[in-house]
GUTINU-799443 format. One record per residue: residue number from 1; residue in one letter; x, y, z of N, C-alpha, C, CB in turn. Coordinates in steps of 0.02 Angstrom, whole numbers, plus 50000, padded with zeros to 5 digits. Each point is the difference from the previous one (the first is absolute). Glycine has a CB too. Example, Ala and Ser with C-alpha at 12.3 -4.5 7.8 and 13.67 -1.06 7.14 Angstrom:
# residues 2
<1, a, <50660, 49716, 50390>, <49955, 50059, 50000>, <50045, 50060, 50000>, <49905, 49941, 50062>>
<2, s, <50077, 50112, 49902>, <50042, 50059, 50003>, <49961, 50055, 50037>, <50059, 49968, 49892>>
END
This chain:
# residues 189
<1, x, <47213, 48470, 49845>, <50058, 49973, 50032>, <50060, 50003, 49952>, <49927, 49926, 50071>>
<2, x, <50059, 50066, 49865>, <50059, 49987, 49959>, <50020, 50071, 49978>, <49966, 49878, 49958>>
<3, x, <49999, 50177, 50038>, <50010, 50062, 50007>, <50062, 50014, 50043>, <49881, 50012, 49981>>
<4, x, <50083, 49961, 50084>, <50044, 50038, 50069>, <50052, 49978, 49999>, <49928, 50013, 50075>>
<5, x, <50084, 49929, 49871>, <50084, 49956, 49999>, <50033, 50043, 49943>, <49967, 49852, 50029>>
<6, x, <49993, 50162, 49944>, <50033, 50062, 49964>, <50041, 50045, 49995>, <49941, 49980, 49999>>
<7, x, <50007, 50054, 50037>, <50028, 50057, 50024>, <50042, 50020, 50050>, <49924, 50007, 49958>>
<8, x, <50087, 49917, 50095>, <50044, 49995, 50044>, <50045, 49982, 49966>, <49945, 49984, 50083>>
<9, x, <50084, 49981, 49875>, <50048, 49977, 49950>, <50021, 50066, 49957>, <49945, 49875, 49995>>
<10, x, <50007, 50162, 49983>, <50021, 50067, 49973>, <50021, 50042, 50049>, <49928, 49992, 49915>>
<11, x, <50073, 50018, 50137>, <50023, 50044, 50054>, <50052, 49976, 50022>, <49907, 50035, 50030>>
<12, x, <50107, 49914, 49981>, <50070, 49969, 50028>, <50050, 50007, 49937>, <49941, 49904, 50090>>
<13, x, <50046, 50092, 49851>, <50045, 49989, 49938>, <50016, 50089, 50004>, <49937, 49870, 49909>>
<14, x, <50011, 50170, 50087>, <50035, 50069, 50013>, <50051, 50005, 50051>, <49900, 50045, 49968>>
<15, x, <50071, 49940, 50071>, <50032, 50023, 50068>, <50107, 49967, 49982>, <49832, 49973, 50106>>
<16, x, <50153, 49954, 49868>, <50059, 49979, 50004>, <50026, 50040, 49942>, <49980, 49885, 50057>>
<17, x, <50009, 50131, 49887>, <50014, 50051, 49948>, <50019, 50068, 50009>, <49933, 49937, 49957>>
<18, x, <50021, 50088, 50082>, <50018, 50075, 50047>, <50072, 49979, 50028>, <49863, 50042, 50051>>
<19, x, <50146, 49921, 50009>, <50054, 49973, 50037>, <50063, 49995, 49964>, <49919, 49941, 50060>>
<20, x, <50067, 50026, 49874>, <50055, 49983, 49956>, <50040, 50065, 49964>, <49930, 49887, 49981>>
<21, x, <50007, 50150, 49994>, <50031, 50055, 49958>, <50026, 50073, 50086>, <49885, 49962, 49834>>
<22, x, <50075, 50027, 50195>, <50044, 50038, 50062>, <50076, 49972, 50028>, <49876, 50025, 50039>>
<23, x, <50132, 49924, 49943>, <50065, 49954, 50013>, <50054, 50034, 49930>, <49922, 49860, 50061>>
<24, x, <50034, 50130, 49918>, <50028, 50040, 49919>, <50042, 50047, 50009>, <49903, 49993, 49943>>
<25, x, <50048, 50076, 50087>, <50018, 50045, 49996>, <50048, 50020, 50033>, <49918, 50004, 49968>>
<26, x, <50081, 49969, 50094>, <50053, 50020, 50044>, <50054, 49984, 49966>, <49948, 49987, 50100>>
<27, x, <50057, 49937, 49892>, <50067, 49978, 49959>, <50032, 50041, 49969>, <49963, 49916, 49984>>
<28, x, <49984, 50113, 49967>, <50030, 50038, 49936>, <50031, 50068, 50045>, <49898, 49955, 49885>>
<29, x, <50072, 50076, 50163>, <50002, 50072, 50034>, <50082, 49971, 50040>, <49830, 50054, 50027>>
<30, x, <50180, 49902, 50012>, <50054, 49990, 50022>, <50070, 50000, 49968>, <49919, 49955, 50054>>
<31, x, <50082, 50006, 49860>, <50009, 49992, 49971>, <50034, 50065, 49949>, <49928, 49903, 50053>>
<32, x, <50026, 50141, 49951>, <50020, 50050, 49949>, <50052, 50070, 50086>, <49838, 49973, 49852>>
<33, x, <50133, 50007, 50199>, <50018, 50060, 50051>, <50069, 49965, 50023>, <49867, 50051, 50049>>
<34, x, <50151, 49873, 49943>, <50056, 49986, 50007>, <50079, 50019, 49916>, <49899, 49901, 50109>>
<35, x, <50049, 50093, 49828>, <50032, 50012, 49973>, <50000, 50100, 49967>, <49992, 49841, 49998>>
<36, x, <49980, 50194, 50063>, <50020, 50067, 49998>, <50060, 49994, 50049>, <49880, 50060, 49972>>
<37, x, <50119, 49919, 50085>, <50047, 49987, 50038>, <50069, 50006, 49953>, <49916, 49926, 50080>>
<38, x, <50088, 50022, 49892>, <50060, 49972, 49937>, <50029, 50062, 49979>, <49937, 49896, 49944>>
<39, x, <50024, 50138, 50035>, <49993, 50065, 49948>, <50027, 50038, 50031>, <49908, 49993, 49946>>
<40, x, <50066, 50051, 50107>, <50048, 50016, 50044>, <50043, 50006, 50033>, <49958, 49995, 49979>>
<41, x, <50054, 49953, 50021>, <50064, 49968, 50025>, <50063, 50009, 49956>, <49927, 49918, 50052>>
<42, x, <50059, 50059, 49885>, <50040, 50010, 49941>, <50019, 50078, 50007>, <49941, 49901, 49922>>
<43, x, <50014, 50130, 50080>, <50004, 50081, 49985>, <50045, 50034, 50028>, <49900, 50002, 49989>>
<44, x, <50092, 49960, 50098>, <50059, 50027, 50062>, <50068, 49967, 49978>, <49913, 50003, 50113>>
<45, x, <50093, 49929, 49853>, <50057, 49997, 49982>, <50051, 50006, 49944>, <49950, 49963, 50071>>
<46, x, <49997, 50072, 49881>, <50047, 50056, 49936>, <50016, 50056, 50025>, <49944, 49970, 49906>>
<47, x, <50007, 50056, 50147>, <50010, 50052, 50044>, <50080, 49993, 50030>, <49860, 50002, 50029>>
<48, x, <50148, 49967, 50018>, <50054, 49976, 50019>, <50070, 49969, 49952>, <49903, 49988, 50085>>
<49, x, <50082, 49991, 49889>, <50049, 49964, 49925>, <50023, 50090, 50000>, <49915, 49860, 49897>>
<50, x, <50054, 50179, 50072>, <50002, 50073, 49970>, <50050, 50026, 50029>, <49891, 50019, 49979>>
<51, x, <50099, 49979, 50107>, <50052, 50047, 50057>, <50035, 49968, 49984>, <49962, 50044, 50096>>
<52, x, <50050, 49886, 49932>, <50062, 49974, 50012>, <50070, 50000, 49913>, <49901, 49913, 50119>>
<53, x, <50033, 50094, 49830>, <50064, 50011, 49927>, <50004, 50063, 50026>, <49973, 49930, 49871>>
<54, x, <50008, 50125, 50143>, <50019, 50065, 50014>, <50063, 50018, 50039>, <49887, 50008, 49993>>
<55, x, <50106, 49945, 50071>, <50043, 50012, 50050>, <50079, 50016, 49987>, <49916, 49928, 50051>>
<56, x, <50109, 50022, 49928>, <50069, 49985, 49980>, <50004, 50061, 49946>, <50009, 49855, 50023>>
<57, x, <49964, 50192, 49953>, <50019, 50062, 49964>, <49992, 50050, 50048>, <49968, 49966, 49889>>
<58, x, <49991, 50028, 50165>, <49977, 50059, 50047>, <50077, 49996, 50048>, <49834, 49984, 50005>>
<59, x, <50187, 49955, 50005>, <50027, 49990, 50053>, <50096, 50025, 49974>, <49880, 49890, 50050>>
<60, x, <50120, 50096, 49883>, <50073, 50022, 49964>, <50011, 50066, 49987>, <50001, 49905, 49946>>
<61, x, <49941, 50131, 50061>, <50017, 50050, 49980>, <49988, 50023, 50069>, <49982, 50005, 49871>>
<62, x, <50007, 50011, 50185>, <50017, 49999, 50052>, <50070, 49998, 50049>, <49900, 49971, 49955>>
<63, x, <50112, 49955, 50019>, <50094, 49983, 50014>, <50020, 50051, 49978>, <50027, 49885, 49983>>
<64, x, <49974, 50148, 49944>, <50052, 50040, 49991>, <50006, 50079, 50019>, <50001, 49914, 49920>>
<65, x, <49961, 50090, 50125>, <49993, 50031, 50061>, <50018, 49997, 50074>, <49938, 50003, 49926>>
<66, x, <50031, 49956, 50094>, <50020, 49955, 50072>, <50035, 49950, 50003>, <49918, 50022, 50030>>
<67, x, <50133, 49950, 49950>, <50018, 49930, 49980>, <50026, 50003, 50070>, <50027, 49976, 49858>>
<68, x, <49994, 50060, 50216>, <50013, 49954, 50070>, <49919, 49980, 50006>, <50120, 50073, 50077>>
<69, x, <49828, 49937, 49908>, <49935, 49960, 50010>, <49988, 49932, 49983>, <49966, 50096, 49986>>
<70, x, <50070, 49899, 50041>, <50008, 49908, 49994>, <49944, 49951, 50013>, <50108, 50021, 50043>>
<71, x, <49874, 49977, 50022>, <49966, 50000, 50033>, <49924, 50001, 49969>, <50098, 50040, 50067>>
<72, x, <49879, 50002, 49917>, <49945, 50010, 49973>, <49987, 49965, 49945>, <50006, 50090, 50045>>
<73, x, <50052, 49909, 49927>, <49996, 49972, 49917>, <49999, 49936, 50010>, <50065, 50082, 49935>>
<74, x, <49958, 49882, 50114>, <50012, 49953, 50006>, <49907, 49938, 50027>, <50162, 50079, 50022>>
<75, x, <49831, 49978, 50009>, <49929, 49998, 50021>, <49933, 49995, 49962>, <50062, 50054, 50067>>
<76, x, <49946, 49974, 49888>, <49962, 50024, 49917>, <50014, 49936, 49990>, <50021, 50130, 49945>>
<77, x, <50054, 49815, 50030>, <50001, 49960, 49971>, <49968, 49950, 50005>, <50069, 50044, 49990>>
<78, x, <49953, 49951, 50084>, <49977, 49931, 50053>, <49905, 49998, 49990>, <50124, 50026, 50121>>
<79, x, <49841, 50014, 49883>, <49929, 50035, 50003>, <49974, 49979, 49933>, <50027, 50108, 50078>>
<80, x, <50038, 49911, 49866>, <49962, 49992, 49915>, <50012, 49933, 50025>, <50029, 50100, 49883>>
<81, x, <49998, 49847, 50136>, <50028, 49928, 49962>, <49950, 49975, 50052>, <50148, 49993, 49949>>
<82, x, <49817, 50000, 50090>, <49942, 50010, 50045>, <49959, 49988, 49969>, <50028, 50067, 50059>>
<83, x, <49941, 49987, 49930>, <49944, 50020, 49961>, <50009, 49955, 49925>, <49992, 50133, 50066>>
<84, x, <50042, 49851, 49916>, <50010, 49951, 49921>, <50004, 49938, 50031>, <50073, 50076, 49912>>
<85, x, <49923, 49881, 50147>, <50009, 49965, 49996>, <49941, 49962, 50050>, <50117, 50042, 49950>>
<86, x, <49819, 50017, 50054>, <49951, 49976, 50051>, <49944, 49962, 49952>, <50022, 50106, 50097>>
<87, x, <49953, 49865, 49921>, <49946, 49950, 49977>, <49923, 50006, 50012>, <50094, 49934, 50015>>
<88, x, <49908, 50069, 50078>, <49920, 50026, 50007>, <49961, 50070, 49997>, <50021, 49914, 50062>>
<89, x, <49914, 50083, 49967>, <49984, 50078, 50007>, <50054, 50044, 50073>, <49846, 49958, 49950>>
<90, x, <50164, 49995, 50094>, <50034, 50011, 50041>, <50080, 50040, 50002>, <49915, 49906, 50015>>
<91, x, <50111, 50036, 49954>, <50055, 49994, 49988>, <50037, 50083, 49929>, <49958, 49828, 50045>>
<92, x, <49972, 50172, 49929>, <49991, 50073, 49950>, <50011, 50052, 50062>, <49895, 49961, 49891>>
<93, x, <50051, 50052, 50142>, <49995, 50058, 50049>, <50060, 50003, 50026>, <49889, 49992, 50027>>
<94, x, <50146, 49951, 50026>, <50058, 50003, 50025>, <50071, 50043, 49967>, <49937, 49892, 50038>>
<95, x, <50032, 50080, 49901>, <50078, 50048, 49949>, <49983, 50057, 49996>, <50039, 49926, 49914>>
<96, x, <49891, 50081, 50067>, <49985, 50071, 49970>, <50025, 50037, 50062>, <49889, 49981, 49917>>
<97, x, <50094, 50007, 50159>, <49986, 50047, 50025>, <50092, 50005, 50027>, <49837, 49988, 50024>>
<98, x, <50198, 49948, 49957>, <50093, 50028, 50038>, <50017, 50068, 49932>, <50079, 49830, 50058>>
<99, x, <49901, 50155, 49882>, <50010, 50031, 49937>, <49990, 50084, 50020>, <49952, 49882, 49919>>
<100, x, <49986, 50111, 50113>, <49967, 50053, 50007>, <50056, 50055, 50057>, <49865, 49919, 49972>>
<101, x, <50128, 50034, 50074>, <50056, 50017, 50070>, <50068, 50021, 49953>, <49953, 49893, 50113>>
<102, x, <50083, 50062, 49842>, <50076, 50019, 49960>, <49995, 50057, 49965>, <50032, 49889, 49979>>
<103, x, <49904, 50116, 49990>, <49983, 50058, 49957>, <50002, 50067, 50034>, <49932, 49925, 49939>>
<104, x, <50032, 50072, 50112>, <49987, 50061, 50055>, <50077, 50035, 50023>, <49881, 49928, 50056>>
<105, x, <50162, 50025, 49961>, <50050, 50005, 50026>, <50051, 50013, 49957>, <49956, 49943, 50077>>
<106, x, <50035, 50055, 49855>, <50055, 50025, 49950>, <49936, 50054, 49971>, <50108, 49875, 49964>>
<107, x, <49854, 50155, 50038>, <49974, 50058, 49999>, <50008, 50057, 50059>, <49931, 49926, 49932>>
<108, x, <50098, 50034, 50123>, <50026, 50072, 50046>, <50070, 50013, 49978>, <49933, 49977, 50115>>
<109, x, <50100, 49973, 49857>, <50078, 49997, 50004>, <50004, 50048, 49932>, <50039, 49862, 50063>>
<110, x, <49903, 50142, 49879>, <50029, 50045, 49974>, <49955, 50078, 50004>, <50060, 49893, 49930>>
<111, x, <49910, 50101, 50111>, <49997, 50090, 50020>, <50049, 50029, 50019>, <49909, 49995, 50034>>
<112, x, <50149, 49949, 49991>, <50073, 50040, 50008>, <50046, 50016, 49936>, <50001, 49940, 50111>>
<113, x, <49975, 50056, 49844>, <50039, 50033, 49923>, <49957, 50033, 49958>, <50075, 49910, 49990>>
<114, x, <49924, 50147, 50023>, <49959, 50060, 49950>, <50018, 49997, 49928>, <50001, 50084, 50094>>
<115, x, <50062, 49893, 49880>, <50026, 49981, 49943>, <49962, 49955, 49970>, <50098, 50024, 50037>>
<116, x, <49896, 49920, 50011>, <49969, 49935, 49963>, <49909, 50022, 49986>, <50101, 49896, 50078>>
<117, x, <49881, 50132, 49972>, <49924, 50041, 50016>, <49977, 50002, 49921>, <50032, 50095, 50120>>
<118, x, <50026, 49953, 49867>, <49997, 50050, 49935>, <50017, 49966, 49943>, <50031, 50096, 50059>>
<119, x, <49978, 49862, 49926>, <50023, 49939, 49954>, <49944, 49968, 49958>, <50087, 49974, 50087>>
<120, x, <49909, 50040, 49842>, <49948, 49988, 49963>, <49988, 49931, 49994>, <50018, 50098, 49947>>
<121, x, <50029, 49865, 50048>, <50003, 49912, 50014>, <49948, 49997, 50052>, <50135, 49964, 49981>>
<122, x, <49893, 50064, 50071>, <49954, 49977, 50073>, <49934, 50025, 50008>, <50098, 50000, 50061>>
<123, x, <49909, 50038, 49923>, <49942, 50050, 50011>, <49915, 49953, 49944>, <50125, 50150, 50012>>
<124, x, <49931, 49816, 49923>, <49933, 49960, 49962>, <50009, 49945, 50032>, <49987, 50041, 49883>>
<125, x, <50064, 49904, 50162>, <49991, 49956, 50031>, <49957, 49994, 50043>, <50081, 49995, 49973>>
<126, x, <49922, 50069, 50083>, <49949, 50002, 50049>, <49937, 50025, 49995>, <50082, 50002, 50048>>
<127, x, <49910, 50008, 49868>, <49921, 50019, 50004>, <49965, 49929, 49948>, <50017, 50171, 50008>>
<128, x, <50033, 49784, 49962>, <49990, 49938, 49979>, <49981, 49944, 50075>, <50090, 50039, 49880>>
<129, x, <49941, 49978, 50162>, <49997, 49963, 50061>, <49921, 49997, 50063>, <50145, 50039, 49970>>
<130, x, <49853, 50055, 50005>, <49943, 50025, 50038>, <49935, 49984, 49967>, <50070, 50089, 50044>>
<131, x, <49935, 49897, 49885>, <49944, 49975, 49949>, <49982, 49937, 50015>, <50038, 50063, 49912>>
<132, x, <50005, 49895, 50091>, <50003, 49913, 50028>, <49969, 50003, 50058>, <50110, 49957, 49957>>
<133, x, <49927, 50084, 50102>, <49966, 49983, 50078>, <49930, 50021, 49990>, <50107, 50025, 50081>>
<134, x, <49856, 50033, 49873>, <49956, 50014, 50005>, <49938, 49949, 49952>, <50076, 50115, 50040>>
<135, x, <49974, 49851, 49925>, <49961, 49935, 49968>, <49963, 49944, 50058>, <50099, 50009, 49894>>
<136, x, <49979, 49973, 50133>, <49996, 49944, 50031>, <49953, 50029, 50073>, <50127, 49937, 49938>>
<137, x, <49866, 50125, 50095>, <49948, 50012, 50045>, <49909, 49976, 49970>, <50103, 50109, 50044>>
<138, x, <49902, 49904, 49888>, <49949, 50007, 49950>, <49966, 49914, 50007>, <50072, 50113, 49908>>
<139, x, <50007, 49878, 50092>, <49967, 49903, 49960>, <50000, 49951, 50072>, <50088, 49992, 49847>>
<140, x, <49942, 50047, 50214>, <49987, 49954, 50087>, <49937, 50006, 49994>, <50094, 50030, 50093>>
<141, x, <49875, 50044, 49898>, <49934, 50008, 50003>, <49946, 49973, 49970>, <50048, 50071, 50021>>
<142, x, <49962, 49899, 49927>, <49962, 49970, 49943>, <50006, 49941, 50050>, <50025, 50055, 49861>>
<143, x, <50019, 49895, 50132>, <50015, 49939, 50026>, <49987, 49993, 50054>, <50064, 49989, 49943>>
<144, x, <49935, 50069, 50124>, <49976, 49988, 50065>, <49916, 50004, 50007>, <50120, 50050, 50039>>
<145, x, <49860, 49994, 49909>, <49919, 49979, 49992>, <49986, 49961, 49990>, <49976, 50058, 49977>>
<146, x, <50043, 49892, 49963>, <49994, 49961, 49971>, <50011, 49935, 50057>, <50026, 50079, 49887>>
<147, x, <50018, 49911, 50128>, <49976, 49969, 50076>, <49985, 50012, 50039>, <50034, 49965, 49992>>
<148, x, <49926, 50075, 50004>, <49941, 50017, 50078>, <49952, 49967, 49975>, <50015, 50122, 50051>>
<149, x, <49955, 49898, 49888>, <49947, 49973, 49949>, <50011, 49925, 50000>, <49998, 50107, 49921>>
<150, x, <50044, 49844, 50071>, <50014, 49935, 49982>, <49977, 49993, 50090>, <50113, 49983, 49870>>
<151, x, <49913, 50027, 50179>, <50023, 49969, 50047>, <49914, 50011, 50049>, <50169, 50026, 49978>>
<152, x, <49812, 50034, 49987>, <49928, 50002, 50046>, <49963, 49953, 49965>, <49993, 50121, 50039>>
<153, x, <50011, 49866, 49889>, <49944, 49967, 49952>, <50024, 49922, 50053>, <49994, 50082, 49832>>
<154, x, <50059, 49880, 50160>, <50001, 49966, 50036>, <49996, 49990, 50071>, <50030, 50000, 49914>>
<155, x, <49970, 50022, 50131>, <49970, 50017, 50053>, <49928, 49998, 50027>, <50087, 50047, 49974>>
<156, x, <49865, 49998, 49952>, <49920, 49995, 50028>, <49984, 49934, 49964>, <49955, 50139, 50011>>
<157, x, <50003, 49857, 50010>, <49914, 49959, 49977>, <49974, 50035, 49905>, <49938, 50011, 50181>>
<158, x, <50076, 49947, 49782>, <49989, 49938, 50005>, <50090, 49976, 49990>, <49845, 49998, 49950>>
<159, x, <50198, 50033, 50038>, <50072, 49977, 49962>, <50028, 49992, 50047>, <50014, 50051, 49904>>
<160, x, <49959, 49922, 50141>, <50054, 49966, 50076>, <49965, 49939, 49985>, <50024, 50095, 50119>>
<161, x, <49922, 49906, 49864>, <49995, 49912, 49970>, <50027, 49976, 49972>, <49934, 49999, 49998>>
<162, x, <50095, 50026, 49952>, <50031, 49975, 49926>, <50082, 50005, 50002>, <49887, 50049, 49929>>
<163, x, <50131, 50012, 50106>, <50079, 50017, 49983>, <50042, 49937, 50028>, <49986, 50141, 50014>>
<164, x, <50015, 49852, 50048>, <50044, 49929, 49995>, <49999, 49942, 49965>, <50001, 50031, 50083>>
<165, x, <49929, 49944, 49896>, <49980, 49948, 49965>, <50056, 50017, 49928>, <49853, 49985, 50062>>
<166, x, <50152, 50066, 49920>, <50016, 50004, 49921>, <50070, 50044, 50031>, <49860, 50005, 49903>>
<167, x, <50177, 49986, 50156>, <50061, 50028, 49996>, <50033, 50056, 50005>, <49978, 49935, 49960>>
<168, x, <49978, 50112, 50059>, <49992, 50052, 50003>, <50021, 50037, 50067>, <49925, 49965, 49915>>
<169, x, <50115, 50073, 50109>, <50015, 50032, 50079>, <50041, 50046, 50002>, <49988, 49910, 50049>>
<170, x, <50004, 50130, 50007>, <50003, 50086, 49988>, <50069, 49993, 49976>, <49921, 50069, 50100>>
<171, x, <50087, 49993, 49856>, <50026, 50025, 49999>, <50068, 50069, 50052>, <49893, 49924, 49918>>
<172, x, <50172, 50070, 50062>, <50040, 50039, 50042>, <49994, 50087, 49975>, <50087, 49879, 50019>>
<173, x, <49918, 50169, 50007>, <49976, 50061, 49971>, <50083, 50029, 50012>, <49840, 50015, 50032>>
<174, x, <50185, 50020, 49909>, <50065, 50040, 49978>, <50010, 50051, 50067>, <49976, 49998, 49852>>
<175, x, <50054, 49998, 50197>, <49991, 50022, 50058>, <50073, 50044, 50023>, <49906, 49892, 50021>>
<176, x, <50100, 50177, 50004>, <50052, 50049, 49991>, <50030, 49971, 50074>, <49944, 50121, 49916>>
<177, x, <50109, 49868, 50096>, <50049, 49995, 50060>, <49977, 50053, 50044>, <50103, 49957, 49937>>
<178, x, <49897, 50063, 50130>, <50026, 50053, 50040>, <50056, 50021, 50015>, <49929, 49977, 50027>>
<179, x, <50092, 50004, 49962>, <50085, 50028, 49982>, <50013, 50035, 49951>, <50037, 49917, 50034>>
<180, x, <49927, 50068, 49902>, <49989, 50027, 49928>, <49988, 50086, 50035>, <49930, 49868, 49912>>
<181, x, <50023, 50129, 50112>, <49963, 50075, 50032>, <50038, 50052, 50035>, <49908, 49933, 50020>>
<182, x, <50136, 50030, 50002>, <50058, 50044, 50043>, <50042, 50034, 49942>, <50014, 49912, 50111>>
<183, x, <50013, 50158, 49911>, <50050, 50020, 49971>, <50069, 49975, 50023>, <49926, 50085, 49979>>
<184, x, <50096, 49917, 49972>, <50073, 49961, 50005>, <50055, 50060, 50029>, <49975, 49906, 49883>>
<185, x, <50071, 50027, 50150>, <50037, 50062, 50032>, <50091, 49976, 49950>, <49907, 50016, 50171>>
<186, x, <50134, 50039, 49825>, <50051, 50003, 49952>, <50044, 50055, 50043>, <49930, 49968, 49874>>
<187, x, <50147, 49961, 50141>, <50049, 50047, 50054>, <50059, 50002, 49948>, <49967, 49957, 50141>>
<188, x, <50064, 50089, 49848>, <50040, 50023, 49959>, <50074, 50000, 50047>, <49896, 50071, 49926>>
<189, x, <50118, 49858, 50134>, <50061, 50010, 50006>, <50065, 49985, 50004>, <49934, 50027, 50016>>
END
């Protein structure tokens, strides 16, 4: 008999030990997939920091080309001071993607100056510019996995037990406008 209290006492002490260090783990797994999140995040916004110091050189040397492009430039500005002044994941995308729209639209305006085309200034601006967008496609991607990963771990069994308890809830994913997708249209009159 004192055996069987035993070993029932030894089986329950595992069991609550198993339980504990599986409580563990998740913690720790939530824990480290929220602070890749972070990481990422950061990444998209040196990414972004990068264009937007770029801009205001892309965009001057441009004026002295088009300077009735008012309009556009004006658009770029409104878009950078946007984008510098957003806070969430949301509020990021929203800029990125008017930025994206201002950008597009002073990239048709100067296929109308073969001069400027040909312009060694521009010509390293827009391949400094095309390096960044091709960063920042690089680092949505990192960061939009990265919350798929956070947002399913919380979601299944067992870390839908645990994630609210310890604070934890999905994540927003870096998300492109449809409007962004459209080509822009540019009336010259």
């Amino acid at each position: 008999m004192k055996v069987l209290k035993k070993m029932c006492f030894l089986l329950a002490l595992t069991a609550v030990m198993l339980a504990l260090n599986g409580c563990f783990v998740v913690t720790n797994e939530l824990i480290a997939l929220d602070e890749e999140i972070n990481t990422t995040w950061s990444e998209i916004d040196n990414q972004l920091q990068r264009r937007s110091d770029l801009i205001p050189n892309f965009v001057n040397t441009v004026k002295g080309y088009a300077a009735h492009e008012e309009k556009v430039f004006t658009d770029i500005a409104d878009a950078r001071s946007r984008l510098a002044g957003a806070q969430t994941v949301e509020e990021k995308a929203e800029g990125y993607n008017s930025m994206q729209s201002a950008l597009s639209r002073l990239l048709v305006v100067v296929e109308q100056y073969p001069d400027l085309k040909a312009s060694a200034n521009f010509i390293a601006l827009q391949d400094e510019l095309a390096g960044t967008e091709n960063r920042l496609a690089v680092a949505r991607k990192r960061y939009n996995d990265s919350v798929r990963i956070f947002n399913t771990k919380i979601r299944s069994f067992p870390g839908s037990l645990f994630a609210g308890n310890l604070g934890f809830s999905p994540r927003s994913y870096f998300e492109i406008d449809g409007s962004a997708r459209q080509l822009p249209q540019v009336s010259f009159e």
